[in-house]
C-alpha positions as CSV (number, residue, x, y, z in Angstrom):
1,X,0.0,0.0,0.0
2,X,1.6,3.2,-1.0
3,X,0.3,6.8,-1.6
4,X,1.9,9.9,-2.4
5,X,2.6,12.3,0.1
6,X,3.6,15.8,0.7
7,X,4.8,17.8,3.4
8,X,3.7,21.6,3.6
9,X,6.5,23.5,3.1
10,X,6.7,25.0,6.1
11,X,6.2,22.2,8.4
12,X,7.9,22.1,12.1
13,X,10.1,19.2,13.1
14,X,8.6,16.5,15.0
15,X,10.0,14.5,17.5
16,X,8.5,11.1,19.0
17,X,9.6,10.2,22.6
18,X,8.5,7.3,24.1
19,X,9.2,6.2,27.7
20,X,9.4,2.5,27.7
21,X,7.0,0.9,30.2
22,X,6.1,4.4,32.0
23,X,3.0,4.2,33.6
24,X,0.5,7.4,33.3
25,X,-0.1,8.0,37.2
26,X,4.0,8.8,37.1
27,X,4.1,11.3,35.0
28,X,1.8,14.8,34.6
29,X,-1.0,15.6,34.4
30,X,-1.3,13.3,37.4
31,X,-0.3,13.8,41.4
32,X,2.6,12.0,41.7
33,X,4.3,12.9,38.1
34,X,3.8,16.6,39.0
35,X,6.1,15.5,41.9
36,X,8.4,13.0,40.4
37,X,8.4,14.6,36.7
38,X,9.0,18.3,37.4
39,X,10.8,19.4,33.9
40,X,8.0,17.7,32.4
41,X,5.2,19.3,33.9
42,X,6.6,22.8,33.5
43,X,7.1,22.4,29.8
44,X,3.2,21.5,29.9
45,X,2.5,24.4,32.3
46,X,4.7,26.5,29.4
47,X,3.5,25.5,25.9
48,X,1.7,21.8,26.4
49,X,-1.5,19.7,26.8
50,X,-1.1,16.1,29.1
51,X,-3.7,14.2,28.8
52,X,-5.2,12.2,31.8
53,X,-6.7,8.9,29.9
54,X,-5.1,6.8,27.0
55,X,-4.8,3.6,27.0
56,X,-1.9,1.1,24.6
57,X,-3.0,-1.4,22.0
58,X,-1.0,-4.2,23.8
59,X,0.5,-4.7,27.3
60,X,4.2,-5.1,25.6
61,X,6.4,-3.5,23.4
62,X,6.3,-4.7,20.2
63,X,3.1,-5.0,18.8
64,X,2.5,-1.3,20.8
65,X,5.0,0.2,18.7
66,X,3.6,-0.8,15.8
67,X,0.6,0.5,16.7
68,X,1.9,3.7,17.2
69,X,3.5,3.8,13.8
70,X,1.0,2.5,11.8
71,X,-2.3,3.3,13.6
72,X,-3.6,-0.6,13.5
73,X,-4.6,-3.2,16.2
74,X,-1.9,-5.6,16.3
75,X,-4.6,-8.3,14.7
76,X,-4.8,-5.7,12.0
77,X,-0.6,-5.1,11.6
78,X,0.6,-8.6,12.6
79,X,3.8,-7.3,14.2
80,X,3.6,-9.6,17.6
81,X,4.7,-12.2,19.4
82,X,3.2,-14.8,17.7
83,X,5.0,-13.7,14.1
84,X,8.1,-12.9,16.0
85,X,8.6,-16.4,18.0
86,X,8.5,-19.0,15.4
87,X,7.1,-22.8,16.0
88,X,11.0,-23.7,16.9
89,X,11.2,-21.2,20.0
90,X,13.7,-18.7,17.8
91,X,12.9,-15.2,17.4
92,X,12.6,-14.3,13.8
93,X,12.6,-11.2,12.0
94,X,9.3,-9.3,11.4
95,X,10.5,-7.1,8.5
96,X,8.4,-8.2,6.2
97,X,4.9,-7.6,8.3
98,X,6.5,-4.1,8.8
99,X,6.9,-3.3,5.5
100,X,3.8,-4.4,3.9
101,X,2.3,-1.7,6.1
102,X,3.5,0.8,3.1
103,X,3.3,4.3,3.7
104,X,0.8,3.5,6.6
105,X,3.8,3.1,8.4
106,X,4.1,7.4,10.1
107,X,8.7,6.8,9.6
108,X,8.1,5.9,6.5
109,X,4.9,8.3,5.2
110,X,7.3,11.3,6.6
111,X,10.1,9.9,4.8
112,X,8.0,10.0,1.5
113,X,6.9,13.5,2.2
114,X,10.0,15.0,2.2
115,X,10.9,14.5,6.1
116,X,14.8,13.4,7.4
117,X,13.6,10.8,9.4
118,X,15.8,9.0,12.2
119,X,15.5,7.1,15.6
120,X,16.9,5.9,18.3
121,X,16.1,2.9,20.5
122,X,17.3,1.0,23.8
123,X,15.0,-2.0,23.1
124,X,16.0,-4.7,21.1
125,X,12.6,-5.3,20.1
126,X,12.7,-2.0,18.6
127,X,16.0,-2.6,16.4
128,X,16.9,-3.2,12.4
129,X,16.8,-6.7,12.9
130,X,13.2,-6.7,13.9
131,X,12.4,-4.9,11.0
132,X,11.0,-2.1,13.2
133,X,13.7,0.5,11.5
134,X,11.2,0.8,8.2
135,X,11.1,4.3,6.8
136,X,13.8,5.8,8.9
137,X,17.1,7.0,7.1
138,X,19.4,6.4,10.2
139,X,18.6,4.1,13.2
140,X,20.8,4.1,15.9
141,X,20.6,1.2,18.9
142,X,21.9,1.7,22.4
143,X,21.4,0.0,25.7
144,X,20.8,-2.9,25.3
145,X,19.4,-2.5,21.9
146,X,23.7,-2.4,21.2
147,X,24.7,-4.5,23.9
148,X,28.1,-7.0,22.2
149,X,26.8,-10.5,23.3
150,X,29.1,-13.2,25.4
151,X,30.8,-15.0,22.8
152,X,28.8,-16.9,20.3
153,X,28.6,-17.1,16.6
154,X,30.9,-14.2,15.0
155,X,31.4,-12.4,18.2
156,X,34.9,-12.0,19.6
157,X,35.1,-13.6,23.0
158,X,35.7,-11.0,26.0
159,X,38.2,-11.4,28.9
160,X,35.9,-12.1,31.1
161,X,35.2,-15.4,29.1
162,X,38.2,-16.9,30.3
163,X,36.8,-17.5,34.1
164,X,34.5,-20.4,34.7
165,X,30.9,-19.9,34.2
166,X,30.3,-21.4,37.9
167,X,32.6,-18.4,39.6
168,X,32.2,-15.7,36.9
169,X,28.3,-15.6,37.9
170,X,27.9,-15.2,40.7
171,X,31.5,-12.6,41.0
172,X,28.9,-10.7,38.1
173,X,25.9,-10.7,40.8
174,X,28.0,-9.4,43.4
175,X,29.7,-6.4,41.4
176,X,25.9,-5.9,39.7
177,X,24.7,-5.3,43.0
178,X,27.6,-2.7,44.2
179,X,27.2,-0.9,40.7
180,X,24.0,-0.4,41.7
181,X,24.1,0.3,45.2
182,X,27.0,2.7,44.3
183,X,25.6,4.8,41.0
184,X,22.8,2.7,39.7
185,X,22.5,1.8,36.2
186,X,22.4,3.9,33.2
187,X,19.9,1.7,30.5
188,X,21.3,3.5,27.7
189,X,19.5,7.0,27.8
190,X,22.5,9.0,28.3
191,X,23.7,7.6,25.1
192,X,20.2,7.9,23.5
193,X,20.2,11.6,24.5
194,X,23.2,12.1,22.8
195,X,22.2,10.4,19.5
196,X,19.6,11.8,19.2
197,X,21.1,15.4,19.7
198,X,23.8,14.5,17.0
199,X,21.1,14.0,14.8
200,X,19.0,17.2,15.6
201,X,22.3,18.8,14.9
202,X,22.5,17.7,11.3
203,X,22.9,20.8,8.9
204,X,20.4,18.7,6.5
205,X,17.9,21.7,6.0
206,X,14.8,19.2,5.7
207,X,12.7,19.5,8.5
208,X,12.9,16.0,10.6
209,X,11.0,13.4,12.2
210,X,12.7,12.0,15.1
211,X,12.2,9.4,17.4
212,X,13.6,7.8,20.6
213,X,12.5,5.2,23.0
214,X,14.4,5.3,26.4
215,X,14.3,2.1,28.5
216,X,14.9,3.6,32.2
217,X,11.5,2.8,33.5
218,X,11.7,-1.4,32.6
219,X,13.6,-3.4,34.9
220,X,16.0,-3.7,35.9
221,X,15.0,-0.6,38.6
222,X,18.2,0.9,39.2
223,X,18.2,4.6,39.1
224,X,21.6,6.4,39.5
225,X,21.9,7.5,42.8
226,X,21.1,11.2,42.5
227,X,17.5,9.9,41.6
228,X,17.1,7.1,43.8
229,X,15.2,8.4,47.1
230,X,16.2,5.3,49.4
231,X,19.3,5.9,51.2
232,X,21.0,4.4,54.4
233,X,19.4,0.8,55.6
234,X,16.4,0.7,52.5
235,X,19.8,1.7,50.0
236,X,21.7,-1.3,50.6
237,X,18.6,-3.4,50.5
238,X,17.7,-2.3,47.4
239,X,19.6,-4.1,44.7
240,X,18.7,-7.1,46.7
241,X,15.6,-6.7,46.1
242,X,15.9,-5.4,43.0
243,X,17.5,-9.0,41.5
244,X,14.9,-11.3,43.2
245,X,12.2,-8.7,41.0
246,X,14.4,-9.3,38.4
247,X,13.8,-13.7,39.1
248,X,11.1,-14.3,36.1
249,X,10.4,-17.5,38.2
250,X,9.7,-14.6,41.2
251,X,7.3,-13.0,39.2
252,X,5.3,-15.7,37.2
253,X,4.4,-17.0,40.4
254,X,3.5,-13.8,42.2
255,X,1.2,-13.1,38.7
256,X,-0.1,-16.2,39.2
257,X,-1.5,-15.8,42.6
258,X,1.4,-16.9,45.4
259,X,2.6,-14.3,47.8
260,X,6.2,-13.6,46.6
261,X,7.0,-10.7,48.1
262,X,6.4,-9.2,51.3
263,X,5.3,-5.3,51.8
264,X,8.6,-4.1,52.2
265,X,9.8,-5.3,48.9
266,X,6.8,-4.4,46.8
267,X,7.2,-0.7,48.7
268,X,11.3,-1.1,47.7
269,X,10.1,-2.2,44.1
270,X,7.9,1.0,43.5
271,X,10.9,3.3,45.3
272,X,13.0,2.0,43.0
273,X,11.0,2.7,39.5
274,X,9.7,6.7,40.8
275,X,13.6,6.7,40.8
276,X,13.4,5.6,37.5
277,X,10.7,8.0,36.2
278,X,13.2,10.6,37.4
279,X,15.7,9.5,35.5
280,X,13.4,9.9,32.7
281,X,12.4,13.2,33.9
282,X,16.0,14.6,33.8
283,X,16.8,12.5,30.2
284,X,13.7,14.2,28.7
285,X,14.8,17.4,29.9
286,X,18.1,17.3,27.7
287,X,16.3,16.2,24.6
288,X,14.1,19.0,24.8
289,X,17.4,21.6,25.4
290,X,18.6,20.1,22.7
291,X,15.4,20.7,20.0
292,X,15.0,23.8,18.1
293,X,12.3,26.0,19.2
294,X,9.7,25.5,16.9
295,X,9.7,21.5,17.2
296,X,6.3,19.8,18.1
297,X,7.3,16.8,20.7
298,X,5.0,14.0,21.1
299,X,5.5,12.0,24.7
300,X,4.1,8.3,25.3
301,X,4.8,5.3,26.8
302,X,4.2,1.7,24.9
303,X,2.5,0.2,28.4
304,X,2.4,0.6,32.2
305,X,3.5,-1.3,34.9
306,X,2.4,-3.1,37.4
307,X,3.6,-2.9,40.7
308,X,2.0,-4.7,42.8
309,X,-2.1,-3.5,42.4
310,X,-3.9,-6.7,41.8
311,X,-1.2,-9.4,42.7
312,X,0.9,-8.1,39.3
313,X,4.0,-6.7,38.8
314,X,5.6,-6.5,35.1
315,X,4.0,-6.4,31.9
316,X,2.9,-10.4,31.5
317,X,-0.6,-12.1,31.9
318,X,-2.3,-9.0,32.5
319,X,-4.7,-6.3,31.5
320,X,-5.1,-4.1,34.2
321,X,-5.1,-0.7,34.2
322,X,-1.5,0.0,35.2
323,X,-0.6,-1.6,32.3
324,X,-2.7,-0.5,29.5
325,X,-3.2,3.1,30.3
326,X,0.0,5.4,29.4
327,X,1.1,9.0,29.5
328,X,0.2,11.5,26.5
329,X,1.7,14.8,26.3
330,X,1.9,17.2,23.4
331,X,4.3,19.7,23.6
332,X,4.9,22.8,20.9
333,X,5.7,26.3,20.4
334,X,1.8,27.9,20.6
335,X,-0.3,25.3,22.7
336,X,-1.4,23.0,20.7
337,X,-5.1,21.4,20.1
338,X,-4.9,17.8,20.2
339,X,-7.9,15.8,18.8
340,X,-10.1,13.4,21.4
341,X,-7.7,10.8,22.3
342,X,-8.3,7.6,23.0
343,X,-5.5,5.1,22.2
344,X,-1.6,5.3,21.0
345,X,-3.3,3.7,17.6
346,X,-4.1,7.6,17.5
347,X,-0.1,8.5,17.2
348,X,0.5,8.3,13.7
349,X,-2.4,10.1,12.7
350,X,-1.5,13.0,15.3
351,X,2.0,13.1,13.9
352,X,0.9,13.3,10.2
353,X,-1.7,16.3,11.2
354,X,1.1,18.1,12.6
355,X,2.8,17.6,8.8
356,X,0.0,18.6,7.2
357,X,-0.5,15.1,5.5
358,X,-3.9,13.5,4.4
359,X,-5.0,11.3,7.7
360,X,-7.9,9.4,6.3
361,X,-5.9,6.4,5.9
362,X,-4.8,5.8,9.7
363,X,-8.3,7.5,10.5
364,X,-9.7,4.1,9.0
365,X,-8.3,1.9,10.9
366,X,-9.8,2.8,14.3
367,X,-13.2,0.8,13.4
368,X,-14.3,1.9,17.2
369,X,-16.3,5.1,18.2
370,X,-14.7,8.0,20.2
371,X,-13.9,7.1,23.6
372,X,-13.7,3.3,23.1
373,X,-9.8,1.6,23.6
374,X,-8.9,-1.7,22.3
375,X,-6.1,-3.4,23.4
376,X,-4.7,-7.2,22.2
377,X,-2.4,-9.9,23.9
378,X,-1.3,-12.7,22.2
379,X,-0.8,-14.8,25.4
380,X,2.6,-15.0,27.4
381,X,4.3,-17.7,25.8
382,X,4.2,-15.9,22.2
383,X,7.2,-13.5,23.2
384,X,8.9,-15.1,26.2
385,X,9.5,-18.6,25.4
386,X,10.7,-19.5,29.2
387,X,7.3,-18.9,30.5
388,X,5.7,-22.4,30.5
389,X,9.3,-24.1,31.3
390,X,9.2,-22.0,34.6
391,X,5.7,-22.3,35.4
392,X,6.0,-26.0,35.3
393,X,9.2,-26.0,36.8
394,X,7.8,-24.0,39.7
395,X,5.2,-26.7,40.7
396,X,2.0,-24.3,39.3
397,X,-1.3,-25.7,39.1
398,X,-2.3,-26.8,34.8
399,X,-4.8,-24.4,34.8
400,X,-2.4,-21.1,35.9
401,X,0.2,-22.7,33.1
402,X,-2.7,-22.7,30.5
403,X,-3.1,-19.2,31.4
404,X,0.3,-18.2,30.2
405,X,-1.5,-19.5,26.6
406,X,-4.8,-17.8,26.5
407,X,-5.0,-14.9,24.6
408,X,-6.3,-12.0,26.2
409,X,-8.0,-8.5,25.2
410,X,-9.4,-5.9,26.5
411,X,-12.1,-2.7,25.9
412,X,-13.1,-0.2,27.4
413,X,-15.4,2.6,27.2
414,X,-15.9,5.3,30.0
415,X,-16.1,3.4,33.7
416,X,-16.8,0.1,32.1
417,X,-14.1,-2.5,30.8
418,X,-14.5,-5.9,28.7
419,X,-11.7,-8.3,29.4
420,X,-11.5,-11.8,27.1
421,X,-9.4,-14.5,28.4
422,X,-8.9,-17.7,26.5
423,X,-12.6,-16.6,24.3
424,X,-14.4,-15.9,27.8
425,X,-15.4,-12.3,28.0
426,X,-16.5,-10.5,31.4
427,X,-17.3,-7.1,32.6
428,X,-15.5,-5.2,34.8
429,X,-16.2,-1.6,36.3
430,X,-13.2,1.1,36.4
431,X,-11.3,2.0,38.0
432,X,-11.0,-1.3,40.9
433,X,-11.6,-3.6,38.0
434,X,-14.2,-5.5,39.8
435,X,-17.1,-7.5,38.2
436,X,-20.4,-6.5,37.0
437,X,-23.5,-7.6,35.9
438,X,-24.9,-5.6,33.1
439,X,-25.6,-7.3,30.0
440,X,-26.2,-5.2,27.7
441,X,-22.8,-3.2,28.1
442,X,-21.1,-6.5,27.7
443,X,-22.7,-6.9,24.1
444,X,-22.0,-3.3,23.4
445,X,-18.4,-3.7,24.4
446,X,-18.2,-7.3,22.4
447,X,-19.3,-5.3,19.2
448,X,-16.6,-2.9,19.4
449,X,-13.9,-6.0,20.0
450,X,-15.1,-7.9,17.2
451,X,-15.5,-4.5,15.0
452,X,-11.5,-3.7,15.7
453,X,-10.9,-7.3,15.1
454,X,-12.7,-7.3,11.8
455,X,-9.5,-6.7,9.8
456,X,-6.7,-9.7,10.6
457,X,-3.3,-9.9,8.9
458,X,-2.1,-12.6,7.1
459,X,1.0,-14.5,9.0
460,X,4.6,-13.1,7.7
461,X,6.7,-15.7,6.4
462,X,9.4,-17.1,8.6
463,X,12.0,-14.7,8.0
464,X,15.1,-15.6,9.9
465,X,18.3,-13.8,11.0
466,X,22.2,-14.4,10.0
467,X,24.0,-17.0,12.3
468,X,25.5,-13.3,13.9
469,X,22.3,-11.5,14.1
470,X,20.4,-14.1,15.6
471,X,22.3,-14.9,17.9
472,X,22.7,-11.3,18.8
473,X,19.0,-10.3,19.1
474,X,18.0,-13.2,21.6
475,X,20.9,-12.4,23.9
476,X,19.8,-9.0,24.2
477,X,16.2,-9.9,24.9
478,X,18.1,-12.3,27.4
479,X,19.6,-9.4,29.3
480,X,16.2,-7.9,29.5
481,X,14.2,-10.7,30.6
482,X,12.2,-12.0,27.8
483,X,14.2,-14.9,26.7
């Protein structure tokens, strides 16, 4: 699908900024992101709009992304778990689902209009081996996104290599948790910052599309220091703490129902990522120094969080709330109007406006009325392949591992919420997410799911990696958790 576009001639740069797993109720407009978020919520007190509800179109990164830059359900786009983990457990490439989005993909629409498009990215999900850097002239990994692998196919072995597996481990958990008692850990947003400042700096006179994804607010919680409010005792407890989060045996369980962690550790968990948000705050901060005046920033997150509300914590085998609803904020040099605002499937068609390109196409996709948000979940095991290993490992009842296989989704429409698990569908009331009995909302809400549902892509074919990048990619989704 490809149509012609055209920028006006005097459009404004436009930069893309999306806080990686940032829940809304930490940043602005709410209570405690007024608090924790300061630069942001001056720049919206200055020349911005925050809005208080939108929700994602999936509880994880990738298939949100590609929401947000093609303005499609991921049933609609296809980029997901379940075309990114093959039926042999490896993670394959998605570049081809990408691409047959066409010019419905917002990098690659701005490119055709005339835009310099680039972006930067600390997610591996969210890399040119995914596919996911369609339409952008330059993309530049960091974090983990970058992260050289231990020895492998086509990688040159470190030093470190040399020392047995069986001592170098656990030697790497103690120094881990000094570095991080000591300074924290920097998840590649100081390098993002400065990437993407190199490329605002560019003397190309086209005006530019930028994006950057910063990875602070996903584990593994360690702010640097100057950010991280627990000192003395809580401090050296921290990190501690912080590595049994980290335990994806820890947390399937505690999804699953058993009492993991005590009160303490939850309240250390949730120190731990306002440290984070902080971070963000201060990262955010520099991009926007950086910026020339007249640029029009965009700030989102892919997903929330959960931290403990409901027996969660993470981003898996969930819907709830935390998860699914994320921070928007619009920020530009005369304050700008921003359209009702429902989901991040909105993003692309906000970003065009703002170039003065034809929206109709991404308008088209929603298939849902105004203030209705549809979100998607492929199940657990479709992007972390451990998950029903561990479960079973872990002594968990059949019925919680079946869980980790049900698809899920999720709609909702003012203080009402349909959830499907595994084909059942309930209703919910907002915001404690507890049942209802109303029938008639249920069908309503059932309509709108099947109506976004209505349009389903056709499965990629297997599209593989290079011995090197292969093994590359699932390392790095190693280091992260997902693998």
């Amino acid at each position: 699908m490809t149509r012609a576009y055209t920028a006006d001639p005097m459009s404004r740069n436009l930069l893309l900024v999306v806080l990686d797993t940032a829940r809304a109720d930490h940043l602005p407009p709410h209570e405690l992101g007024l608090r924790i978020a300061p630069r942001i919520a001056l720049e919206i007190e200055k020349r911005g709009v925050a809005l208080e509800c939108v929700r994602s179109t999936a509880p994880w990164t990738l298939p949100s992304h590609a929401s947000m830059f093609s303005g499609a359900y991921p049933s609609e786009h296809g980029v997901h778990g379940r075309a990114a983990v093959r039926r042999d457990q490896r993670v394959a490439s998605l570049r081809a689902a990408v691409e047959r989005q066409g010019s419905l993909w917002m990098p690659e629409a701005l490119r055709l209009a005339g835009y310099r498009t680039w972006g930067v990215s600390a997610n591996p999900w969210i890399s040119e081996p995914m596919g996911m850097s369609f339409g952008f002239e330059e993309f530049v990994p960091v974090g983990a996104a970058k992260a050289r692998p231990r020895g492998g196919v086509g990688t040159e072995r470190r030093s470190s290599d040399r020392i047995p597996g069986l001592v170098r481990r656990p030697l790497g958990r103690v120094a881990r948790q000094w570095v991080e008692w000591r300074g924290g850990i920097d998840s590649g947003g100081d390098k993002g910052v400065q990437q993407a400042a190199r490329m605002i700096g560019s003397r190309d006179p086209r005006p530019w599309f930028g994006f950057v994804n910063l990875m602070e607010a996903h584990v593994p919680y360690a702010p640097p220091r100057a950010h991280n409010e627990l000192k003395g005792p809580a401090g050296l407890r921290a990190p501690a703490v912080s590595r049994k989060r980290r335990s994806y045996e820890n947390t399937l369980r505690s999804n699953l129902g058993e009492d993991v962690f005590t009160d303490d550790e939850l309240a250390t968990i949730r120190a731990l990522y306002r440290g984070e948000i902080r971070y963000l705050d201060e990262l955010v901060g520099r991009l926007l120094d950086a910026i020339p005046d007249d640029t029009i920033v965009v700030i989102t997150a892919d997903h929330g969080e959960a931290l403990g509300e409901h027996h969660q914590l993470d981003h898996q085998v969930t819907m709830i709330e935390e998860v699914l609803r994320v921070p928007l904020i619009v920020l530009a040099p005369e304050r700008p109007e921003v359209p009702p605002f429902d989901s991040i499937r909105q993003v692309p068609e906000l970003m065009a406006s703002y170039a003065g390109l034809d929206v109709a196409g991404w308008r088209e996709r929603g298939r849902v009325p105004s203030g209705v948000a549809v979100a998607e979940y492929e199940s657990t095991i479709a992007h972390d392949r451990r998950s029903v290993g561990v479960a079973r490992s872990a002594g968990l009842a059949p019925e919680k591992v079946a869980l980790l296989e049900s698809e899920m989704a999720a709609v909702t429409e003012g203080d009402h919420k349909l959830m499907e698990v595994a084909g059942v569908r309930t209703l919910v009331s907002l915001p404690d997410e507890t049942p209802s009995d109303e029938p008639e909302m249920l069908a309503r809400l059932g309509v709108h799911l099947d109506g976004a549902r209505s349009v389903v892509a056709e499965p990629p074919p297997d599209e593989g990696y290079t011995a090197q990048e292969g093994f590359e990619i699932e390392e790095r989704l190693e280091q992260l958790g997902y693998m």
